[in-house]
Backbone as CSV, one residue per row, in Angstrom:
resi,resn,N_x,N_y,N_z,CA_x,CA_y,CA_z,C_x,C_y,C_z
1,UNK,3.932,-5.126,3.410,4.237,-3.900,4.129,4.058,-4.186,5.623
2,UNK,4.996,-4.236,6.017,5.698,-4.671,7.901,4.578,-3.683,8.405
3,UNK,4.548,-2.016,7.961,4.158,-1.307,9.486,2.627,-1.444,8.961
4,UNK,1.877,-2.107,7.710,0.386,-2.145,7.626,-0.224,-3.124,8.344
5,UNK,0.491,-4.446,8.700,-0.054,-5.396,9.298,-0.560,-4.843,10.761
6,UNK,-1.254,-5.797,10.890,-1.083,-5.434,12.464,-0.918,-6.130,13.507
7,UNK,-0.344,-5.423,14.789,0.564,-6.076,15.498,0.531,-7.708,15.919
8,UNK,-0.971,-7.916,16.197,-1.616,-8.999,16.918,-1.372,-10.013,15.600
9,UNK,-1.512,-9.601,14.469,-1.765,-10.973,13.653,-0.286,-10.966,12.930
10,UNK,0.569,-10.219,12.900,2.026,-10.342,12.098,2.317,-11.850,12.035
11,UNK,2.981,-12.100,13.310,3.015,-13.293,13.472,3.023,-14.125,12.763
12,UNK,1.366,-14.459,13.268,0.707,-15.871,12.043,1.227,-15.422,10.809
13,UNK,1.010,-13.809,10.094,1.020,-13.751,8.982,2.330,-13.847,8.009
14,UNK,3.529,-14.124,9.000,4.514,-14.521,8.771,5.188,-15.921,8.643
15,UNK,5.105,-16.689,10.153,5.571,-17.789,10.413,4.155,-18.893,10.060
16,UNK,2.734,-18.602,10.137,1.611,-19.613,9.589,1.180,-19.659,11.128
17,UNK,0.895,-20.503,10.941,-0.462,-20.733,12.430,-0.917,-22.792,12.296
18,UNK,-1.086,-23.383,13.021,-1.514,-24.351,13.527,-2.723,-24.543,14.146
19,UNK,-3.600,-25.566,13.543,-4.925,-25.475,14.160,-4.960,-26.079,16.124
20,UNK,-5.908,-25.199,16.342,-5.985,-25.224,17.499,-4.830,-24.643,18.702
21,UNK,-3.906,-23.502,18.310,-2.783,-22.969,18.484,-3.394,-22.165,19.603
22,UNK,-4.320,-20.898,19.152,-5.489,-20.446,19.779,-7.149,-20.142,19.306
23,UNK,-7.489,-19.664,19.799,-8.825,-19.969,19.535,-9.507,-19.062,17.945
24,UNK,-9.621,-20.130,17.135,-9.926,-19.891,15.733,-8.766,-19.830,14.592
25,UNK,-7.611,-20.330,15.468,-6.396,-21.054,14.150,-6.603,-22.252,13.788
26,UNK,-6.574,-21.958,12.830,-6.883,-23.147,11.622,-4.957,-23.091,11.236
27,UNK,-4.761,-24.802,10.565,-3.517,-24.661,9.484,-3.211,-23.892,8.366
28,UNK,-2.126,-23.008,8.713,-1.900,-21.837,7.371,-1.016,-21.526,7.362
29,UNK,0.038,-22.093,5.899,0.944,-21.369,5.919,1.415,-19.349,6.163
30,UNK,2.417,-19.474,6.416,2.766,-18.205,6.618,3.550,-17.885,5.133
31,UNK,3.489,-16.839,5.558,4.434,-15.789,4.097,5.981,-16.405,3.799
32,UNK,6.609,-16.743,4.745,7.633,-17.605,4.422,7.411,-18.943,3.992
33,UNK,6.441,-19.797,4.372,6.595,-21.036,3.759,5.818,-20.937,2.251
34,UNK,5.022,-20.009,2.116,4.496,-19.555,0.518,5.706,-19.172,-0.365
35,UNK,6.530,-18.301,-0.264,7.413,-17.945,-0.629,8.910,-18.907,-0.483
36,UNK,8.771,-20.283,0.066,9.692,-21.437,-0.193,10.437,-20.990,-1.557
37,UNK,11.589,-21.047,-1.725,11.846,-21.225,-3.001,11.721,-20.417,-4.199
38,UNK,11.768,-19.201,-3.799,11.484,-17.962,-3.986,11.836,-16.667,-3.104
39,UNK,11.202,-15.458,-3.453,11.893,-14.612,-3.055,10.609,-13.490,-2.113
40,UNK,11.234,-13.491,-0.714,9.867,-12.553,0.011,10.238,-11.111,-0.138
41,UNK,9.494,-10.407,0.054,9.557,-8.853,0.109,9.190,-8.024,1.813
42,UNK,9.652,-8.026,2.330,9.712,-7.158,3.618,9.684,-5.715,3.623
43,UNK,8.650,-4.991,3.431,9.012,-3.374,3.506,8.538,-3.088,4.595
44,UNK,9.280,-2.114,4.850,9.341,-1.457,6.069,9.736,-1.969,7.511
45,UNK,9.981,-3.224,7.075,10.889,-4.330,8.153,10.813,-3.992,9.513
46,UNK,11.894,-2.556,9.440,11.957,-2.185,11.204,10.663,-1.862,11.816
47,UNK,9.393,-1.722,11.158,8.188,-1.347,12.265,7.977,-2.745,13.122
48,UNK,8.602,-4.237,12.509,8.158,-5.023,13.836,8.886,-4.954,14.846
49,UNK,7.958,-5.133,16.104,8.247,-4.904,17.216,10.098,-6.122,17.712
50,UNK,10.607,-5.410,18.507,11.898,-5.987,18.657,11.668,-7.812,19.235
51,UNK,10.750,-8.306,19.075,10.456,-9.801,19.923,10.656,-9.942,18.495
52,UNK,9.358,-10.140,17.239,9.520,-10.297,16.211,10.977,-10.394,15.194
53,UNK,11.784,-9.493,15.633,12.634,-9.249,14.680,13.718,-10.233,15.062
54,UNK,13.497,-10.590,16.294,14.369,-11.480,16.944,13.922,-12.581,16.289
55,UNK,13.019,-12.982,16.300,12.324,-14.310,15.612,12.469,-14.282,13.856
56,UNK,12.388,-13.226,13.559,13.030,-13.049,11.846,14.327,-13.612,12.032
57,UNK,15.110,-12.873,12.469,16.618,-12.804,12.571,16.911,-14.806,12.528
58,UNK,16.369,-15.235,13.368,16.245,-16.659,13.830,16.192,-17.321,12.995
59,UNK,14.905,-17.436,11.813,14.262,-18.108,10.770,15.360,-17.692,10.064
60,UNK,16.127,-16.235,9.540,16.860,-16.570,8.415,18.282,-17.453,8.951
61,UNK,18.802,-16.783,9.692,19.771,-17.857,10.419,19.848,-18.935,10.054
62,UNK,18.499,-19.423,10.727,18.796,-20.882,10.945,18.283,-21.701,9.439
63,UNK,17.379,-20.617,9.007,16.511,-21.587,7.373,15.552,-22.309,7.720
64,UNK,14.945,-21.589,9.085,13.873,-22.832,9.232,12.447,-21.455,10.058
65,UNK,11.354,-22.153,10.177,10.312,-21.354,10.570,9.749,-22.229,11.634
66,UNK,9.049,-21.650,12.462,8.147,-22.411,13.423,6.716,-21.729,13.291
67,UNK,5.511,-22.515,13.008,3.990,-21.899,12.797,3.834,-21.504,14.504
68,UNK,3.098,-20.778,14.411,2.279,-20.531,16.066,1.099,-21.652,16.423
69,UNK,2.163,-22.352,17.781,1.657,-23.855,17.841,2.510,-24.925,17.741
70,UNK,2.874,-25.037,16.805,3.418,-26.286,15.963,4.596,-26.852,16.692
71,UNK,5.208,-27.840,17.133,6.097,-28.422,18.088,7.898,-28.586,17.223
72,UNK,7.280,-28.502,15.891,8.785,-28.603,14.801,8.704,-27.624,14.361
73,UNK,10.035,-27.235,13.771,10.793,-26.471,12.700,10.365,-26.764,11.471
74,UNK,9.995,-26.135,10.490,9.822,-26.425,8.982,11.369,-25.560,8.127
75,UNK,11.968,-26.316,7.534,12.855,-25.374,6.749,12.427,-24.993,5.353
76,UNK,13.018,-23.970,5.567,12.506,-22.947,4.280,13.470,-22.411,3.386
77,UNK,13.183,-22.185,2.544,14.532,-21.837,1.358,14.421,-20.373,0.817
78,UNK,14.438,-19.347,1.689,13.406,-17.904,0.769,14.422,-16.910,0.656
79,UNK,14.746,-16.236,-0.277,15.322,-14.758,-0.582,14.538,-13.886,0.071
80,UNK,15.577,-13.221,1.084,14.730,-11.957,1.392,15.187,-10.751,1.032
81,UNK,14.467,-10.012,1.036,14.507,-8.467,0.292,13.798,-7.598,1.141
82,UNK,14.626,-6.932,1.950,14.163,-6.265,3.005,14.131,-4.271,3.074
83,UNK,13.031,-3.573,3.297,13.378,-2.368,3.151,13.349,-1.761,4.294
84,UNK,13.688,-1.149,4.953,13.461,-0.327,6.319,13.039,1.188,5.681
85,UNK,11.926,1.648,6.638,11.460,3.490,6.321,12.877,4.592,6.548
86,UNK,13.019,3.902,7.398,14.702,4.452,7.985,16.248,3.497,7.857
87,UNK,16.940,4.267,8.064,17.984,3.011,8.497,17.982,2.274,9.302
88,UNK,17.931,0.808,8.849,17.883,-0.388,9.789,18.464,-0.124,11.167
89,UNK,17.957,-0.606,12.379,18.927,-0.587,13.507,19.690,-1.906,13.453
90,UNK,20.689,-2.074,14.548,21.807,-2.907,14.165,21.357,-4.179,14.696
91,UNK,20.391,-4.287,15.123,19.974,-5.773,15.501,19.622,-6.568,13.771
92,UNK,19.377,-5.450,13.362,18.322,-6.233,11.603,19.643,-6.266,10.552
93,UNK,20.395,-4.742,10.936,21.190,-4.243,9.887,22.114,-5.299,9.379
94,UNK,22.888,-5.561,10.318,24.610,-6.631,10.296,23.938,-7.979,9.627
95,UNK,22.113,-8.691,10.180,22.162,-9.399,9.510,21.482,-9.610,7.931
96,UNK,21.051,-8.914,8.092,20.347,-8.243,6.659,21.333,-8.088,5.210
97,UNK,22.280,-7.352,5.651,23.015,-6.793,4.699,23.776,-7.033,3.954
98,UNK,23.454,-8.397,2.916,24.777,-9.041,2.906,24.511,-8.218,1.466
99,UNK,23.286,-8.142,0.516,23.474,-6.801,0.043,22.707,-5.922,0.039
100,UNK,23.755,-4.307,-0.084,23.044,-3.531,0.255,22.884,-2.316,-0.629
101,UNK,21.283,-1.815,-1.015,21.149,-0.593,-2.227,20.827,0.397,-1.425
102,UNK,21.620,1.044,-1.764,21.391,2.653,-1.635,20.651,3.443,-2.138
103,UNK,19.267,3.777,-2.113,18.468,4.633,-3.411,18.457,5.909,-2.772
104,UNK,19.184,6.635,-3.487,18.863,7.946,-2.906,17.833,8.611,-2.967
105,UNK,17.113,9.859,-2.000,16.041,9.752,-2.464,15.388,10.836,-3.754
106,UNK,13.887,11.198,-4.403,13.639,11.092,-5.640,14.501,12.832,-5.918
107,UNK,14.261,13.343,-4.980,14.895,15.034,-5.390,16.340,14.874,-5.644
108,UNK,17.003,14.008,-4.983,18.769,13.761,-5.727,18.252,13.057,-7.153
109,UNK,17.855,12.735,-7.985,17.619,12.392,-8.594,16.019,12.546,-9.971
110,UNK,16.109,13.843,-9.598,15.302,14.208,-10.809,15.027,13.745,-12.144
111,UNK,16.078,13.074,-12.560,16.273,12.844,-14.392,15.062,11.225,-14.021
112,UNK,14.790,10.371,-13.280,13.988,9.476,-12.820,12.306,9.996,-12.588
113,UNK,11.635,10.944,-12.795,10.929,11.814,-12.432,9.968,11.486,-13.310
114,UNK,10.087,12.130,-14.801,9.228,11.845,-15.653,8.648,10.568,-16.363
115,UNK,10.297,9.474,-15.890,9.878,7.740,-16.704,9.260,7.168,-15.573
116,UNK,8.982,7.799,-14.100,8.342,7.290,-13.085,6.991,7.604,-13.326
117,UNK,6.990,9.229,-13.706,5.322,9.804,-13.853,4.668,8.849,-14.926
118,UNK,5.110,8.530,-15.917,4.871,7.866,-17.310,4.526,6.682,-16.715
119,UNK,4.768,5.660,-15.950,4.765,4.605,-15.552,3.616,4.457,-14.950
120,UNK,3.353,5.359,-13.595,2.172,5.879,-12.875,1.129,6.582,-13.754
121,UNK,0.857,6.928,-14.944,0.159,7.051,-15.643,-0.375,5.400,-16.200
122,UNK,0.619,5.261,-17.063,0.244,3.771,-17.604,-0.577,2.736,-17.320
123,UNK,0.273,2.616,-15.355,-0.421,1.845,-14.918,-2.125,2.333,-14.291
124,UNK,-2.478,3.577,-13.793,-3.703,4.050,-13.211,-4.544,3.762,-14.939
125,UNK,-4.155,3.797,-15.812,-4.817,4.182,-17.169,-5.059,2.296,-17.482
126,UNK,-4.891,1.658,-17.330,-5.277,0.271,-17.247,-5.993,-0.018,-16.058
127,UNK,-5.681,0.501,-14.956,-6.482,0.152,-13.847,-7.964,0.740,-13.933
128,UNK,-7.573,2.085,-14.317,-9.058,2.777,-14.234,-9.497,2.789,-15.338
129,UNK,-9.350,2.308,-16.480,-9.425,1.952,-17.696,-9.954,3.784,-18.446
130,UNK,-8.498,4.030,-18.686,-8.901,5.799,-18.707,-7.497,5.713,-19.735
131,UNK,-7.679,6.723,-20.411,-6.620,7.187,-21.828,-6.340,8.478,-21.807
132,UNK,-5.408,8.677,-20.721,-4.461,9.881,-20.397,-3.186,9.848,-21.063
133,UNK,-2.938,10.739,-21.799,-1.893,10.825,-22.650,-0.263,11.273,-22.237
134,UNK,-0.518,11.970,-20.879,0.575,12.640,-20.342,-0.063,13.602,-19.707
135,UNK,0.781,15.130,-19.572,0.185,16.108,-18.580,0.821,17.555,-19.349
136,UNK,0.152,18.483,-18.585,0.687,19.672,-19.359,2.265,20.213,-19.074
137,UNK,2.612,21.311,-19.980,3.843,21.574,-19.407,4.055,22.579,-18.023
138,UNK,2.865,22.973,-17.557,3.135,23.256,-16.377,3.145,22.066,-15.127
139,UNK,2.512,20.690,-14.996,2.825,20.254,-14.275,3.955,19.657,-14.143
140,UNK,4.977,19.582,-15.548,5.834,19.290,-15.995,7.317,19.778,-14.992
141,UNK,7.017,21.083,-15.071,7.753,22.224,-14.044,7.283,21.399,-12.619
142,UNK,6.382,21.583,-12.301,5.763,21.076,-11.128,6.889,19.937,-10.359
143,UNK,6.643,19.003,-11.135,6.900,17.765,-10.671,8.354,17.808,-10.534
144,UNK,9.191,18.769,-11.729,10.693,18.463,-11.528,10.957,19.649,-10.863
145,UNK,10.352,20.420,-10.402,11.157,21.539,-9.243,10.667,20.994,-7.501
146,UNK,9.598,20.085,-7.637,9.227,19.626,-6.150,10.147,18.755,-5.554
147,UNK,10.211,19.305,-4.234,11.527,17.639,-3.534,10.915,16.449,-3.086
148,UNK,9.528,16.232,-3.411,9.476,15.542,-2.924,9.448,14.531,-1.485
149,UNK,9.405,15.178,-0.428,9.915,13.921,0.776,8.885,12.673,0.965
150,UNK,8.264,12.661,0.122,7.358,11.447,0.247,7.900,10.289,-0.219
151,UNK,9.315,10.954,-1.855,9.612,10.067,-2.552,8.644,9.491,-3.427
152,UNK,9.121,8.165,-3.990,8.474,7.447,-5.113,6.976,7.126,-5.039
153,UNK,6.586,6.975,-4.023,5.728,6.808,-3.286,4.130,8.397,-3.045
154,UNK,5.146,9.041,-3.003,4.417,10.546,-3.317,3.801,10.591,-4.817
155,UNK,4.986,10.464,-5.387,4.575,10.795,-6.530,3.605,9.952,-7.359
156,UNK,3.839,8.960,-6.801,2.533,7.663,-7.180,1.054,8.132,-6.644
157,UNK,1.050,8.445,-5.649,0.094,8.842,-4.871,-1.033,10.506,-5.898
158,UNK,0.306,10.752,-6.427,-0.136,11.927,-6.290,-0.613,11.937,-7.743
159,UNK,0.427,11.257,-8.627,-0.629,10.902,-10.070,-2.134,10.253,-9.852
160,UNK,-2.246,9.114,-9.003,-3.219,8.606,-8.784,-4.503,9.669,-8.513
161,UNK,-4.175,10.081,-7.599,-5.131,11.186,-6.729,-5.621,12.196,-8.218
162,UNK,-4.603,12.591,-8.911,-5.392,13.732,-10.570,-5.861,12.778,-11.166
163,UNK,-5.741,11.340,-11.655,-6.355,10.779,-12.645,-7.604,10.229,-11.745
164,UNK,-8.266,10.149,-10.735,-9.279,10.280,-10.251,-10.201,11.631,-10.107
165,UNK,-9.843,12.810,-10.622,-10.311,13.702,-10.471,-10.316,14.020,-11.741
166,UNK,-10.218,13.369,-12.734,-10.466,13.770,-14.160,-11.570,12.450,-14.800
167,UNK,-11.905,13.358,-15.705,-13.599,12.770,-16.216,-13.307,12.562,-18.065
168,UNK,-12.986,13.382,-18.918,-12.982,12.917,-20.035,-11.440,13.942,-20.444
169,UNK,-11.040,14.494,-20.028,-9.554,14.974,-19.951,-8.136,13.773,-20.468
170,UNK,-7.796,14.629,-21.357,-6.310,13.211,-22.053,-5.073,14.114,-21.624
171,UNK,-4.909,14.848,-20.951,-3.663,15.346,-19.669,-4.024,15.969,-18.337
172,UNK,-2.916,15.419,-17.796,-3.312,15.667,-16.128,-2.579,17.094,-16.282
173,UNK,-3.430,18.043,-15.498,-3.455,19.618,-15.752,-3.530,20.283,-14.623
């Protein structure tokens, strides 16, 4: 997640770092050379700052990375999979896009609602090691008359948040 990092360390945490680069870099790959040969995940892409994106733009271009420090190019082989919070601006967009999904968001799409809630159950019920069965039929209403603008993401949030507030309960109510 692009806009959780933060600003000062993106960077390294992208392209790697070189010891003695500045003071307390050690050798470390970055997220692209981990992801060699494989496939990276970029969400929220557009929060890096426009220097950065220039330097993305670069690495996929060209297929190669430079650590902070380091005097060579390393080439890299990585799928990227990029999400923007918004629509990309056109510096990222044109090169980004060779394909592009459209998800509309969760209120165009209600009938996705309940195999999402089910999912977000499943998984909090292994995590928190808890045996929730489903939910009543009023939150039922709930969930498919709300729009949502949080999206998928809301609604994750928001199962999470009741199955922490329940104690020996087998539906979220």
């Amino acid at each position: 997640n692009c806009a959780a990092l933060p600003e000062s360390l993106v960077e390294g945490l992208l392209f790697g770092t070189v010891k003695g680069a500045f003071t307390g870099a050690v050798d470390r790959p970055g997220l692209f050379e981990q992801a060699d040969g494989g496939t990276l995940l970029l969400d929220e892409i557009n929060s890096l700052d426009f220097r950065l994106q220039a330097k993305l733009l670069r690495a996929i271009q060209e297929k190669t990375i430079r650590r902070i420090g380091a005097s060579k190019d390393t080439a890299i082989d990585v799928r990227l999979i990029a999400t923007p919070y918004t629509r990309s601006s056109d510096l990222l967009y044109y090169r980004l896009s060779v394909v592009t999904l459209f998800i509309p968001p969760l209120k165009d799409r209600k009938e996705d609602i309940m195999p999402l809630t089910q999912h977000f159950i499943d998984k909090y019920n292994a995590l928190f090691q808890m045996e929730v069965k489903g939910f009543e039929e009023e939150v039922r209403r709930f969930l498919l008359s709300y729009d949502w603008p949080g999206n998928v993401r809301e609604l994750e949030h928001l199962i999470e948040g009741a199955m922490n507030l329940m104690s020996y309960e087998d539906k979220i109510e």
